[in-house]
Backbone bond lengths (Angstrom), bond angles and torsions (degrees), N, CA, C in turn:
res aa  C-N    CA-C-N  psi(-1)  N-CA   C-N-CA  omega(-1)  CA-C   N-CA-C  phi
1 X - - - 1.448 - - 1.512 107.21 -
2 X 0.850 120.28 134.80 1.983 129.86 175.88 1.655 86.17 -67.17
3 X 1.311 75.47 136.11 1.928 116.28 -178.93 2.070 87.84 -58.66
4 X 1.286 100.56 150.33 1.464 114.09 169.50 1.660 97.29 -101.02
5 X 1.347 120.60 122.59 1.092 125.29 -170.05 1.908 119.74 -18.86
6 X 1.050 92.21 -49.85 2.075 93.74 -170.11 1.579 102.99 -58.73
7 X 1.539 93.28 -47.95 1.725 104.98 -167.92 1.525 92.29 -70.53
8 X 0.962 153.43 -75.07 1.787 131.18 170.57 1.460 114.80 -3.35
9 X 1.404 104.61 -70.69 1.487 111.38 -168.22 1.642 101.42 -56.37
10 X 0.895 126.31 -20.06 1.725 127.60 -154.98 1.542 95.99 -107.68
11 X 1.257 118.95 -5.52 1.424 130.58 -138.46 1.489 120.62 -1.91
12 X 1.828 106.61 74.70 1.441 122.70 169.63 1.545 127.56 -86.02
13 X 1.754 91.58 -36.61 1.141 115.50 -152.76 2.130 122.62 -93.15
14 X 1.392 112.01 178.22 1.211 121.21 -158.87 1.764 82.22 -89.84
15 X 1.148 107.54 159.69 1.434 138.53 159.79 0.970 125.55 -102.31
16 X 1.700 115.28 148.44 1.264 108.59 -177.70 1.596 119.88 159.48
17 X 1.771 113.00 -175.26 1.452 95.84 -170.63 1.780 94.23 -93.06
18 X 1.590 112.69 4.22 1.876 96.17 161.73 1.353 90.58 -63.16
19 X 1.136 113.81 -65.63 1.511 102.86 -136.17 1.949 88.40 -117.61
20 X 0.737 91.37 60.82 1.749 109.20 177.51 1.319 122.99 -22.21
21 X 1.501 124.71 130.33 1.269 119.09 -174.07 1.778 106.74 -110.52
22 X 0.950 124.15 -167.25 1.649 119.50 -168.19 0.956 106.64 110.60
23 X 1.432 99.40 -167.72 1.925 135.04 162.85 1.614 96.63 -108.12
24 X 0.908 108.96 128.54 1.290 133.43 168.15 1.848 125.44 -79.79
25 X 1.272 84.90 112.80 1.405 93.76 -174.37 1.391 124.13 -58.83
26 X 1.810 125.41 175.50 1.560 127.79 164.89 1.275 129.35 -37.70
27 X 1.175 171.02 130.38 1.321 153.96 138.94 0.886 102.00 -36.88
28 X 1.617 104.75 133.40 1.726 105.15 176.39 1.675 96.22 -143.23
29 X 1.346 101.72 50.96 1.412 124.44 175.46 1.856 110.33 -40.69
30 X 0.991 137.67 139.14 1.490 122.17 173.34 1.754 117.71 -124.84
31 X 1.258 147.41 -121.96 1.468 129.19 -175.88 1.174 73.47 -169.47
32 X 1.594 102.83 160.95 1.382 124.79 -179.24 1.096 132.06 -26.87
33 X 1.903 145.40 169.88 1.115 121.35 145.25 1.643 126.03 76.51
34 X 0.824 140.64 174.26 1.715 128.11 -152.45 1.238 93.86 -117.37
35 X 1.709 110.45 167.77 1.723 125.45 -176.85 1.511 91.09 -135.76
36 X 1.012 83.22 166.52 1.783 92.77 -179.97 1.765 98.82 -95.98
37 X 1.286 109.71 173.33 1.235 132.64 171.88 1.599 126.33 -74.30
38 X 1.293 144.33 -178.22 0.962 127.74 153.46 1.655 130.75 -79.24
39 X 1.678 106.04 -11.66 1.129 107.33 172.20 1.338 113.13 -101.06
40 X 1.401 127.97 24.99 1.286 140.68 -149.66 1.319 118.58 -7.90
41 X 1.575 114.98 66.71 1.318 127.81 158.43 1.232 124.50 -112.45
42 X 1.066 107.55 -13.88 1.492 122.27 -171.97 1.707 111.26 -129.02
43 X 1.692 121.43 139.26 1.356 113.63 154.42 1.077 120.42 -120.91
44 X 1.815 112.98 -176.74 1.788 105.47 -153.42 1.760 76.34 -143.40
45 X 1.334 104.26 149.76 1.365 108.00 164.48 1.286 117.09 -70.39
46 X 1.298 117.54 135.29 1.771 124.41 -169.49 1.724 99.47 -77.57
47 X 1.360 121.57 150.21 1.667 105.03 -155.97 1.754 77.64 -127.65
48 X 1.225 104.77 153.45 1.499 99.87 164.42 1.445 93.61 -162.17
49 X 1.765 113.50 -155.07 1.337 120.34 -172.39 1.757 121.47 -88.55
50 X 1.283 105.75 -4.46 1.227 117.51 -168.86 1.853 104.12 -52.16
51 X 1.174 135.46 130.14 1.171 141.27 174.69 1.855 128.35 79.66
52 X 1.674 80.39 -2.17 1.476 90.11 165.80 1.565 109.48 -78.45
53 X 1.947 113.68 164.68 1.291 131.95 167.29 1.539 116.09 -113.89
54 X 1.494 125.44 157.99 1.277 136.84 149.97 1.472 115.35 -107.69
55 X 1.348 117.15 119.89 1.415 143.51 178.35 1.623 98.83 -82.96
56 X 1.197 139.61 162.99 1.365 148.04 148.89 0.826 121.37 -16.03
57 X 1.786 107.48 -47.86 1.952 120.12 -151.19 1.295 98.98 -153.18
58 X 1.390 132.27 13.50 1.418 135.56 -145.29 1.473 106.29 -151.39
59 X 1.352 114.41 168.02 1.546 127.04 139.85 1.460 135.14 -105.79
60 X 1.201 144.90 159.65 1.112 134.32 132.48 1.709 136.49 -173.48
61 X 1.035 132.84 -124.67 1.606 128.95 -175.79 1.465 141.88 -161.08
62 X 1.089 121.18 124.39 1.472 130.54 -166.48 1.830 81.77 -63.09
63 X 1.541 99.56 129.41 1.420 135.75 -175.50 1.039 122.24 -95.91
64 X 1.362 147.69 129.33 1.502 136.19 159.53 1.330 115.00 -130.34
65 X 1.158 163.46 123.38 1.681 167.76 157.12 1.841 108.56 -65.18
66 X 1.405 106.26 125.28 1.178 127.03 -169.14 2.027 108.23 -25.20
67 X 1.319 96.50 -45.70 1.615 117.98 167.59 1.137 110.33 -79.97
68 X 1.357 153.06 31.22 1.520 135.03 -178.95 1.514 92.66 -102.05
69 X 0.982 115.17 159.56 1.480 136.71 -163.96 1.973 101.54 -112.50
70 X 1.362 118.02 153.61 1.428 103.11 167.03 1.187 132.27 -73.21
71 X 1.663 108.85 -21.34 1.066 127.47 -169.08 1.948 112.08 -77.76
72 X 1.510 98.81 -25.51 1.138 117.18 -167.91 1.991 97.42 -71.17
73 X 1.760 108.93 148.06 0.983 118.34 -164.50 1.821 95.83 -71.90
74 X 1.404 104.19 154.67 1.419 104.53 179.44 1.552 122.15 -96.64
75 X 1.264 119.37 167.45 1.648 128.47 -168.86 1.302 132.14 -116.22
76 X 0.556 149.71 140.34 1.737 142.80 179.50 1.453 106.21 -124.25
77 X 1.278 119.44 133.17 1.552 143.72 -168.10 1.783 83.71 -113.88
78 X 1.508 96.14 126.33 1.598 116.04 145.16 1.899 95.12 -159.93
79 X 1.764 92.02 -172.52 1.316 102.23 175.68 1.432 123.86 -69.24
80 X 1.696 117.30 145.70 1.510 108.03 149.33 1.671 126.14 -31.72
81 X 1.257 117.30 -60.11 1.226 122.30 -171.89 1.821 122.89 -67.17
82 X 1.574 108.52 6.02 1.329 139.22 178.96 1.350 109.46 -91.63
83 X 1.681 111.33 -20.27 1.627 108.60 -172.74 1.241 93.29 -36.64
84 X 1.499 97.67 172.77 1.885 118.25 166.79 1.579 111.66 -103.98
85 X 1.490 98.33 -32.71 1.793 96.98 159.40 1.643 132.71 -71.64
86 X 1.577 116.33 -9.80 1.450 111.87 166.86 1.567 85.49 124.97
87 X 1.363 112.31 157.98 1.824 128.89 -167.86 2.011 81.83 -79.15
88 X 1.921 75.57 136.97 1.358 100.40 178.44 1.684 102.25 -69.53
89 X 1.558 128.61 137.97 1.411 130.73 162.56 1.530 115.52 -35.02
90 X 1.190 143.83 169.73 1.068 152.69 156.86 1.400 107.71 -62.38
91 X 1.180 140.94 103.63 1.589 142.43 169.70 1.207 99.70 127.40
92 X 1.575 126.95 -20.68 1.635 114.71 -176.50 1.246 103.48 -101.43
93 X 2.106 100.32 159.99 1.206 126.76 -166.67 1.672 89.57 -119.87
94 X 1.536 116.62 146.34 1.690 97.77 158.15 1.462 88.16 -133.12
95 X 1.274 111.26 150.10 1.382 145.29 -157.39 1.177 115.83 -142.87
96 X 1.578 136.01 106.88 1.566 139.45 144.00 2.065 73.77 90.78
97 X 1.432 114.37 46.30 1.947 95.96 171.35 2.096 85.83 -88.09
98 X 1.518 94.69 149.31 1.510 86.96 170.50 1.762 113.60 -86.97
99 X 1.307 110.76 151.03 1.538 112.23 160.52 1.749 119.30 -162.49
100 X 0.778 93.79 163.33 1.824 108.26 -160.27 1.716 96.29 -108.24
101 X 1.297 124.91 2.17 1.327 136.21 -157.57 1.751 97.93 -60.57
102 X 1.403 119.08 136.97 1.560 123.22 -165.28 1.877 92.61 -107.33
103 X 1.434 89.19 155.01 1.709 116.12 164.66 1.502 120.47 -121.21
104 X 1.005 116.44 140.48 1.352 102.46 156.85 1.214 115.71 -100.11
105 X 1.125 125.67 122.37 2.079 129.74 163.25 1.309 113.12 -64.19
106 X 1.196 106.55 131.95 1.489 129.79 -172.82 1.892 99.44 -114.91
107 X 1.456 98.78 123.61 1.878 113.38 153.57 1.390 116.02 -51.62
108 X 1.144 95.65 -177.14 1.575 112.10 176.41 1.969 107.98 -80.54
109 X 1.411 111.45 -24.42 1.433 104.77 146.14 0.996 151.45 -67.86
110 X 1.416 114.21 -29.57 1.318 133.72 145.66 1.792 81.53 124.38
111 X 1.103 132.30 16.32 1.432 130.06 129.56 1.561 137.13 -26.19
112 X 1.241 108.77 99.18 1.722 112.37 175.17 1.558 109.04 -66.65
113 X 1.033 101.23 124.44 1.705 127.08 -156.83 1.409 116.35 -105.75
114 X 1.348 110.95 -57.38 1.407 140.63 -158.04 1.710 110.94 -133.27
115 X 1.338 124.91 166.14 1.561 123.13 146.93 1.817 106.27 -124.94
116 X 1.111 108.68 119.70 1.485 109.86 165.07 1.255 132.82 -85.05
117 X 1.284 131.11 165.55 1.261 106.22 -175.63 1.718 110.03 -163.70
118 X 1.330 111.83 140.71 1.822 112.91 -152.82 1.685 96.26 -99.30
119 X 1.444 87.36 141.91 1.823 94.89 174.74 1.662 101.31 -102.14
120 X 1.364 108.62 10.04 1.732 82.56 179.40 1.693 90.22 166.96
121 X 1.831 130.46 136.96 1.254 147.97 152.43 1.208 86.84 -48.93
122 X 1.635 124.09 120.40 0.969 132.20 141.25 1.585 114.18 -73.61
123 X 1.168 121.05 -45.80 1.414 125.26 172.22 1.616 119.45 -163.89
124 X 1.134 99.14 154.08 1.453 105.14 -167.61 1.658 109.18 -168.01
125 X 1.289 106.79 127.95 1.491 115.13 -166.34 1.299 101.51 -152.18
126 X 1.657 125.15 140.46 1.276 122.93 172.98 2.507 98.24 -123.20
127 X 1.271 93.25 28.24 1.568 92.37 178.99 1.405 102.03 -103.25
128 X 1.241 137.14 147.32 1.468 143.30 179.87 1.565 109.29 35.46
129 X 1.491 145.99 13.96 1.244 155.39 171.94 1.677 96.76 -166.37
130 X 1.494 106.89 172.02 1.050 119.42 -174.17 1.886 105.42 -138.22
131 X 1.214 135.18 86.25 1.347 121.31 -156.30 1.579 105.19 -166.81
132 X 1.649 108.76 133.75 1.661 91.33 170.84 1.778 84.58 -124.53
133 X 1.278 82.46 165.52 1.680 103.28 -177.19 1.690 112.68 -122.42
134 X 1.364 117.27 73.68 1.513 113.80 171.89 1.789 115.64 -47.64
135 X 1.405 107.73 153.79 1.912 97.67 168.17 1.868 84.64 -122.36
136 X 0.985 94.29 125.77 1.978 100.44 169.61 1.947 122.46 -86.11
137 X 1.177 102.56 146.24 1.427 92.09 -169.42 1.844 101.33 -70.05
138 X 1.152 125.57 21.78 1.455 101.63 158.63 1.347 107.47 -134.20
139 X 1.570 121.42 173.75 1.282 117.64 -177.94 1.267 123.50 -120.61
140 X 1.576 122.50 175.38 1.388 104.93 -150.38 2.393 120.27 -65.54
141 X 1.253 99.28 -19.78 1.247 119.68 177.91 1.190 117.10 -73.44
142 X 1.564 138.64 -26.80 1.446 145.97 101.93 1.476 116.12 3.51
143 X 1.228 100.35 -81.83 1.846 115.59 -166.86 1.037 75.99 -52.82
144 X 1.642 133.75 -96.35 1.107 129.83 -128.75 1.350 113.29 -57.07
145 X 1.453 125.84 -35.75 1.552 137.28 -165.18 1.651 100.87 -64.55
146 X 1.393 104.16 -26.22 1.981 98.54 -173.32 1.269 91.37 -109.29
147 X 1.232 151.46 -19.99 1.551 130.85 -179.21 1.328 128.03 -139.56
148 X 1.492 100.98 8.13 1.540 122.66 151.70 1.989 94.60 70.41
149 X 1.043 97.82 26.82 2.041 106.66 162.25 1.523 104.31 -118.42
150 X 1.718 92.38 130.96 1.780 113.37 161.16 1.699 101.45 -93.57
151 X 1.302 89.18 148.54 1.690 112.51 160.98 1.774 106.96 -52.47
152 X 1.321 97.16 142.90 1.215 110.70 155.73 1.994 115.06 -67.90
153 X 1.696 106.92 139.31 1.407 90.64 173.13 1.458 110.90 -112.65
154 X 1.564 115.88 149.10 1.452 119.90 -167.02 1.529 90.71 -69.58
155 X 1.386 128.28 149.82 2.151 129.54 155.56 1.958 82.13 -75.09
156 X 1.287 84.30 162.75 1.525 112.51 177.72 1.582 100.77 -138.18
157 X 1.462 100.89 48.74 1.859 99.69 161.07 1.559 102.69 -151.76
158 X 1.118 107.68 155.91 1.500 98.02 175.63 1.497 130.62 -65.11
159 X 1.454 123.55 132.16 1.224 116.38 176.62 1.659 123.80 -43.78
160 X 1.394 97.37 169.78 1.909 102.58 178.28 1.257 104.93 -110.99
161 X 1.079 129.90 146.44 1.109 130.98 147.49 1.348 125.43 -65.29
162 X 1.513 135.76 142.38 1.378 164.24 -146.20 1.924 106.22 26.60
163 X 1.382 89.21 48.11 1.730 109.66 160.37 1.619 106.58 -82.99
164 X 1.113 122.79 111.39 1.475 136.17 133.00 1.456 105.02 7.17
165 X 1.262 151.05 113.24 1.213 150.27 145.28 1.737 120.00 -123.39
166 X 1.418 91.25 173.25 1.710 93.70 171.94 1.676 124.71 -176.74
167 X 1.529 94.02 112.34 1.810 87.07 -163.28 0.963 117.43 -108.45
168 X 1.602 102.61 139.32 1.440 127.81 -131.90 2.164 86.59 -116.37
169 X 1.912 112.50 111.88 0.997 93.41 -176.80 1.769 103.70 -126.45
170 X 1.383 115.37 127.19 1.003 147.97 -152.58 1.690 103.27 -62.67
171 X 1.232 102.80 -36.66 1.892 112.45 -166.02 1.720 99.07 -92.49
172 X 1.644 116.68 -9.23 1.579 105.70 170.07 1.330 106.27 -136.00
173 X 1.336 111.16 -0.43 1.880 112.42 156.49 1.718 79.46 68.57
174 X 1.284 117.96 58.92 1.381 110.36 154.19 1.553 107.68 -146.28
175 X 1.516 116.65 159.01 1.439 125.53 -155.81 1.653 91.16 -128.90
176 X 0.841 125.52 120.84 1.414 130.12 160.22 1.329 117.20 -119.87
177 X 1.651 118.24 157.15 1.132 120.90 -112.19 1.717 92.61 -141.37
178 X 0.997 146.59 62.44 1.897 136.22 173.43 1.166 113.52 -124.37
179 X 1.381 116.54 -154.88 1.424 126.81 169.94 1.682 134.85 -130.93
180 X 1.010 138.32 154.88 1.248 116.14 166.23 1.110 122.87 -56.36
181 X 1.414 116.50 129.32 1.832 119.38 -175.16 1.351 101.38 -105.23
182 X 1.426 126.32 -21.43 2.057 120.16 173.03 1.233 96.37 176.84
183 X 1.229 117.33 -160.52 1.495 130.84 173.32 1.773 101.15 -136.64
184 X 1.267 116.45 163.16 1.090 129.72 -163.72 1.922 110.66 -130.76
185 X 1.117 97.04 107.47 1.649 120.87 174.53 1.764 112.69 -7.72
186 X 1.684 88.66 -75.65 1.485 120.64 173.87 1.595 106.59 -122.61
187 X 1.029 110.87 154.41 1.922 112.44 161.09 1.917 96.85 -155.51
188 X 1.197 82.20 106.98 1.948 112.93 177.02 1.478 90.49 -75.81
189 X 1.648 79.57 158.34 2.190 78.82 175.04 2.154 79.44 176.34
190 X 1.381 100.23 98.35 1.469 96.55 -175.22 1.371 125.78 49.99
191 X 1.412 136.41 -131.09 1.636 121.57 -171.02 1.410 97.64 -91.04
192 X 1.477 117.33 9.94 1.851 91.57 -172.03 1.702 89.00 -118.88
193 X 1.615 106.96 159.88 1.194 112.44 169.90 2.042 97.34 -125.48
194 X 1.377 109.32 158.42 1.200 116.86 151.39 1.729 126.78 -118.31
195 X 1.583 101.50 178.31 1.813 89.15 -171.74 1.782 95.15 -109.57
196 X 1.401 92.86 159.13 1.530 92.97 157.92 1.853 120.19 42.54
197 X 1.122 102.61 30.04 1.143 113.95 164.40 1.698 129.25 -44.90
198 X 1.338 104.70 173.67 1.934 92.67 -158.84 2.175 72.84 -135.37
199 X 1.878 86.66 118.46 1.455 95.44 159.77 1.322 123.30 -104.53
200 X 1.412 121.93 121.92 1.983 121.67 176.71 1.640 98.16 -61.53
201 X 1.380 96.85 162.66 1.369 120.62 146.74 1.373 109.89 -68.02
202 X 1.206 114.00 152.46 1.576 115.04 179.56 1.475 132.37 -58.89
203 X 1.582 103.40 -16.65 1.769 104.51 163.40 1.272 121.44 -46.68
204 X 1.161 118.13 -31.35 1.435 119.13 178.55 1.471 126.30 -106.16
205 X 1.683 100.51 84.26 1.542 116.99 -174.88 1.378 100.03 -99.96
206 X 1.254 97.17 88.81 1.984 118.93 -168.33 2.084 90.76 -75.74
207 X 1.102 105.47 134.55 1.949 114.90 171.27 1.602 107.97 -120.23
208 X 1.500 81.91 159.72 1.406 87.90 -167.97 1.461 128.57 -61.57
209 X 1.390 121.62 136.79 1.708 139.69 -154.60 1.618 100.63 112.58
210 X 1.108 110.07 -43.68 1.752 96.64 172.01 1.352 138.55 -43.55
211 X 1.749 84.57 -18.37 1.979 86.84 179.96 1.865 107.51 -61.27
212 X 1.375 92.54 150.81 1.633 113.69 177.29 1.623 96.16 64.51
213 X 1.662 133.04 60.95 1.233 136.76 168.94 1.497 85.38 -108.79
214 X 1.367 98.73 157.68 1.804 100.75 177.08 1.414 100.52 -91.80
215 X 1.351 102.83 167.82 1.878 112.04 -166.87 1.810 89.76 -121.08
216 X 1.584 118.90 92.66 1.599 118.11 177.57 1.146 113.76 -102.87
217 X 1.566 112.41 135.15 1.510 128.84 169.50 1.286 110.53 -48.65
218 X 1.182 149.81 157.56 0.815 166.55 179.55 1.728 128.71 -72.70
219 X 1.967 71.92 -61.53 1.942 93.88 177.57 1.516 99.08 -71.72
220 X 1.405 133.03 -58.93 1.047 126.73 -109.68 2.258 97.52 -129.75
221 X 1.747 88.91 14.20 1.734 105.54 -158.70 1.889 116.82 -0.37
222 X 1.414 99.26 61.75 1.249 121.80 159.56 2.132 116.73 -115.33
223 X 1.588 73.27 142.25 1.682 75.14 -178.87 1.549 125.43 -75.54
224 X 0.940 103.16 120.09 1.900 98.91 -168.23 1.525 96.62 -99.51
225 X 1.182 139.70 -36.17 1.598 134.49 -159.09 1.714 102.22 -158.87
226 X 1.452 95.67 136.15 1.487 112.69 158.83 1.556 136.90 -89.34
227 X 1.368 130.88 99.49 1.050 137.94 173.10 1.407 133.09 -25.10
228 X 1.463 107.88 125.81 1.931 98.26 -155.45 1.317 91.83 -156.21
229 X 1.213 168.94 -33.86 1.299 158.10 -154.79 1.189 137.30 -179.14
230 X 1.613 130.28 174.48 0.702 131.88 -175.67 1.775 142.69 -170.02
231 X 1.133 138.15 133.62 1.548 100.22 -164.07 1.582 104.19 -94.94
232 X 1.038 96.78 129.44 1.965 109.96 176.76 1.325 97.16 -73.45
233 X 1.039 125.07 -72.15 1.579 125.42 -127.15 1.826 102.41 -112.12
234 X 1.154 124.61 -3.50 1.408 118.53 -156.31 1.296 124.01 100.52
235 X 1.516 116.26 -37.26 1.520 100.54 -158.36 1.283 136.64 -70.44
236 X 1.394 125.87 -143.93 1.499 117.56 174.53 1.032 141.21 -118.99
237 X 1.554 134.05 92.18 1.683 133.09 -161.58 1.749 97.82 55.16
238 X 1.721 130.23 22.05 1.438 87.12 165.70 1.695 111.27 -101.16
239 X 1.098 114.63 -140.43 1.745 129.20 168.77 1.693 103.61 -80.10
240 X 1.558 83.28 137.56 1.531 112.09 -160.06 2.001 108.38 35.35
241 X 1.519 109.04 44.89 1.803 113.18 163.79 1.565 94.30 -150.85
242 X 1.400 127.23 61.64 1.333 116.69 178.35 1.924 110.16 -70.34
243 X 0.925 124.19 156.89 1.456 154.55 -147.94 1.547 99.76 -134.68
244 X 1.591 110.22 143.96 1.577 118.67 166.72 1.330 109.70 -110.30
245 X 1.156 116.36 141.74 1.388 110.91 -175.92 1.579 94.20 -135.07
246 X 1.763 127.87 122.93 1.031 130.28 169.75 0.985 128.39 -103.88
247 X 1.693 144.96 155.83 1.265 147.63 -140.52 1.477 105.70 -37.00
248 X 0.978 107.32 -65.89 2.040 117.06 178.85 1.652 108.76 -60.81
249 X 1.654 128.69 16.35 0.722 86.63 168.06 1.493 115.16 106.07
250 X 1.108 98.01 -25.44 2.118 93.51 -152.13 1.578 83.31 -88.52
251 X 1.586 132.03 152.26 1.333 142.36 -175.13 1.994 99.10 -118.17
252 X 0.839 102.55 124.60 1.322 125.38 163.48 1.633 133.26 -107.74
253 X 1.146 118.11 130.87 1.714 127.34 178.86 1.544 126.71 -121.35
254 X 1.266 92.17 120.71 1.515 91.45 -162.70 1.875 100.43 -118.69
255 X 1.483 102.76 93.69 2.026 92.60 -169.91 1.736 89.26 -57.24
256 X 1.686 91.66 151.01 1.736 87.58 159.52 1.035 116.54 91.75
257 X 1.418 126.98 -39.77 1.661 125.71 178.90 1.790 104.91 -83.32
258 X 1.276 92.99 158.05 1.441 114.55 -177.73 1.686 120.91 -121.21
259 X 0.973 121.69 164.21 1.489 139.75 -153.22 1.579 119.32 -149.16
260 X 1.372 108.54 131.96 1.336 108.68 160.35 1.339 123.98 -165.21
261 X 1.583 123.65 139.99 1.491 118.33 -157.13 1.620 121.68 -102.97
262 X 1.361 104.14 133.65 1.055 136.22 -176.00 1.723 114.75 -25.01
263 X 1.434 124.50 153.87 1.576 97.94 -148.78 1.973 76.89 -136.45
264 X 1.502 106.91 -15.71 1.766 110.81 -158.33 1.798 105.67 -56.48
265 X 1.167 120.40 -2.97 1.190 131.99 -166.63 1.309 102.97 -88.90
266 X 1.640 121.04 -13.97 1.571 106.17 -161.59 1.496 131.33 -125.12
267 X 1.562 87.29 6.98 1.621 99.78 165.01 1.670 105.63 -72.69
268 X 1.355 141.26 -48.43 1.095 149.66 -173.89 1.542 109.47 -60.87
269 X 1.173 100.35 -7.77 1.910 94.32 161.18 1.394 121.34 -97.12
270 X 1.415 127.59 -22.15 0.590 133.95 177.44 1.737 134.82 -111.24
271 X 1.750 115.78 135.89 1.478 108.63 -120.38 2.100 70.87 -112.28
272 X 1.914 87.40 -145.66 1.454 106.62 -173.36 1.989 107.14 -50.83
273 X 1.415 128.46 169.14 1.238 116.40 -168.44 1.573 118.85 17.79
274 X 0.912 99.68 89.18 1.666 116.32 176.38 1.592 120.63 -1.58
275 X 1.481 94.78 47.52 1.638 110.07 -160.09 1.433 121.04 -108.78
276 X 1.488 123.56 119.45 1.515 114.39 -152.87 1.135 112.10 -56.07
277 X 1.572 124.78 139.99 1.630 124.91 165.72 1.461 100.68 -124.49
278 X 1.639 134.77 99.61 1.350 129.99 160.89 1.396 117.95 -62.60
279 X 1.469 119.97 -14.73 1.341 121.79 -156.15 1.788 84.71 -102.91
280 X 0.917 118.17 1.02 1.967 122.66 -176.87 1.646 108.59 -70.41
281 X 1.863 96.83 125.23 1.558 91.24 174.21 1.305 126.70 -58.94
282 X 1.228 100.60 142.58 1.754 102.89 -167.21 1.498 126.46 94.89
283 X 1.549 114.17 -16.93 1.191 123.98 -168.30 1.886 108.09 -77.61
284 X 1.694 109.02 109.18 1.267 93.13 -177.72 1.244 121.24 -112.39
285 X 1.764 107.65 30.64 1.804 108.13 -164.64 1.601 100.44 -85.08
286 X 1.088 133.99 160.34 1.245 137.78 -118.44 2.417 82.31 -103.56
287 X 0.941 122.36 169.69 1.230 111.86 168.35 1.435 130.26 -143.43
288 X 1.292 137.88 157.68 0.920 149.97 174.25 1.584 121.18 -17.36
């Protein structure tokens, strides 16, 4: 998992495309509203900073699910390994933990605007995904009414591979720029593994603070994947050197490439007021 900024400096911490390790690419920030293509047949939603957060040590993003209501309280998407209480064990879920933990909201400049602030972990898991889900005491019709920013909305289908993406991370106000290159079976990374992981093309050598940046389509400026890792150094399945491991087994190392896990799983847990339901049909995030 990419180090959350402090834990880098301290060098404690996980690596990754949360909290992204690398060289960090150009800003290639864009302005509202769609651009055309180069073959100008096609447009792509213009992606910028608008609705992103900065965590302490982290990145991440004001949330919405295809069903969220305005009225309904709002969310913030970053990584498990971003908690503020310390990376969840391998097998644990935390559910309804309380916290007062602050954001700052970022514009479409990547201007700190606002401070937000969570009444409670709605969820947070670092077993087969890597992701915590704050609920903030205000809601999205709020936000928007004082600073004129909507939530980002999660897609609720699985990503494609060699989709246009670009992750946009809130704690270094930088946007990087690749594509999906596949997904990955297993991706080991010390005692935790995740599933079905989302591998970049190599443009996106996400460094650490990037963890919990959202991973946005391009076409469709919906969030498909959360940013979590990466291998620095070469090594093998450990912390900050995650490893692929595919159905048979076979382990793969890729120095340099980056990772981040899939998010389409997590509107379906969650029911009326943007309120967790594990017991929800369809719901396959791992549980308590």
């Amino acid at each position: 998992m990419r180090k959350p900024l402090a834990a880098a400096l301290l060098a404690l911490v996980i690596t990754g495309a949360g909290a992204a390790p690398a060289v960090a690419e150009t800003r290639s920030a864009a302005g509202a509203g769609t651009a055309a293509t180069a073959s100008g047949t096609a447009t792509v939603q213009a992606v910028d900073f608008a609705g992103t957060v900065s965590l302490s040590n982290c990145s991440g993003s004001v949330v919405r699910f295809p069903r969220s209501a305005d009225g309904d309280p709002a969310l913030v998407l970053t990584n498990g390994h971003c908690l503020e209480t310390g990376f969840p064990e391998p097998g644990e879920v935390v559910v309804g933990q309380s916290s007062s933990r602050s954001f700052g909201l970022l514009d479409s400049a990547g201007t700190r605007v606002a401070t937000l602030r969570a009444s409670k972990v709605a969820y947070s898991t670092m077993t087969d995904t890597d992701v915590t889900i704050y609920q903030l005491t205000r809601t999205y019709a709020q936000i928007r009414s004082s600073y004129g920013i909507n939530a980002l909305t999660l897609a609720d289908t699985h990503p494609v591979a060699g989709t246009a993406i670009k992750v946009v991370s809130g704690y270094w106000k930088r946007i990087y720029s690749c594509a999906v290159d596949g997904f990955v079976y297993r991706l080991k990374e010390g005692d935790w593994t995740w599933k079905d992981s989302v591998r970049y093309t190599s443009a996106c050598n996400t460094i650490g603070g990037t963890s919990g940046s959202p991973v946005i389509d391009n076409a469709t400026g919906k969030v498909v994947a959360v940013n979590n890792t990466g291998n620095e150094d070469g090594g093998t399945c450990t912390v900050n050197n995650p490893c692929e491991v595919d159905a048979n087994g076979k382990v793969t190392v890729r120095q340099g490439i980056n990772y981040a896990e899939e998010t389409y799983l997590i509107p379906a847990c969650f029911g009326t007021g943007n309120q967790l339901d594990l017991s929800a049909s369809g719901c396959a995030l791992p549980k308590p």
